[in-house]
C-alpha positions in Angstrom: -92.0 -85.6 197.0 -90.4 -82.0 196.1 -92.7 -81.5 193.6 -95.9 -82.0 194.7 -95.1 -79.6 197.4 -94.0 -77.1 194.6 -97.2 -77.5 193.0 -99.4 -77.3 196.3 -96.9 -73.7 197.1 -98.2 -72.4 193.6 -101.3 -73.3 194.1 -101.6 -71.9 196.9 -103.9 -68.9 197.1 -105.5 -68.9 194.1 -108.6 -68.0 193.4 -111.5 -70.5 192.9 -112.0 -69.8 189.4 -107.8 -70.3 188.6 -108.3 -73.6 190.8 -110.9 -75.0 188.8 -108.8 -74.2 185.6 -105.9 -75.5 187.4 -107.9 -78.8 188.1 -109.4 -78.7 184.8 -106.0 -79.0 183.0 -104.5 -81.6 185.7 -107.5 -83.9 184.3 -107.2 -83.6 180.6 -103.3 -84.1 180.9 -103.9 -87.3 182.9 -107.0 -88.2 180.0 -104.4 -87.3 177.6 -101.8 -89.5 179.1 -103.9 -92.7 179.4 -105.2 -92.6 176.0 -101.6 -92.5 174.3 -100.5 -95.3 176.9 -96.6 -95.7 176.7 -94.3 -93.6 174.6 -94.5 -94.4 170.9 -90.5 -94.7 169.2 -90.0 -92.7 166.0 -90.1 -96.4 164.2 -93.4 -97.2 165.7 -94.8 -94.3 164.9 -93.2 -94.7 161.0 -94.9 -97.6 161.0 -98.0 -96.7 162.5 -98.7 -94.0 159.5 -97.2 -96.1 156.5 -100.1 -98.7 157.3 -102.4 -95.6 158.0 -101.5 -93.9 154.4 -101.9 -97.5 152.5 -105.5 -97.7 154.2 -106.1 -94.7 153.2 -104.7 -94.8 149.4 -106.3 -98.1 149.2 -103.5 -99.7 147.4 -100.0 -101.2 148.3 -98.0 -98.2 148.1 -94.6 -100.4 147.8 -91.5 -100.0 147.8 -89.6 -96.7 147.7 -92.8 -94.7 148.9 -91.3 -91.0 149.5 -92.5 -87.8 150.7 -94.0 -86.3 148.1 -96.1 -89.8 147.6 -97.0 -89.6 151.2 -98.1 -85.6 150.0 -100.3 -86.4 147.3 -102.0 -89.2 149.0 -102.9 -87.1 151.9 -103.9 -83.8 149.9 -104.5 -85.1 146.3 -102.6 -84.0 143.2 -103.6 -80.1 143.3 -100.9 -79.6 145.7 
């Protein structure tokens, strides 16, 4: 694999304290990685925050729920 041996070439002689950040960030991209699990859509993720917003407005929001509802939910009317 090309890359890996791109990686391991700019690795390569690094100091241990750049190594350890190196490693550090390898790990919390792979944490990152498994906790989103596959690739949301844009619709999925439309979806995902409409049910979000009506939890958190704690009403049906129905139909023809725009922007500036989705605003003043999230941030109140003083905005």
């Amino acid at each position: 694999m090309a890359i890996e041996r791109d990686i391991l070439k700019a690795v390569e002689g690094l100091p241990p304290v750049l190594l350890r950040q190196v490693k550090d960030f390898i790990v919390r991209l792979k944490e990152k990685k498994s906790l989103k699990g596959s690739p949301v859509t844009d619709e999925a993720l439309a979806r995902e925050q409409a049910r979000a917003i009506k939890k958190w407005a704690g009403a049906n929001l129905g139909q023809g729920f725009s922007g500036r509802d989705h605003d003043r939910v999230l941030y109140g009317s003083a905005r």
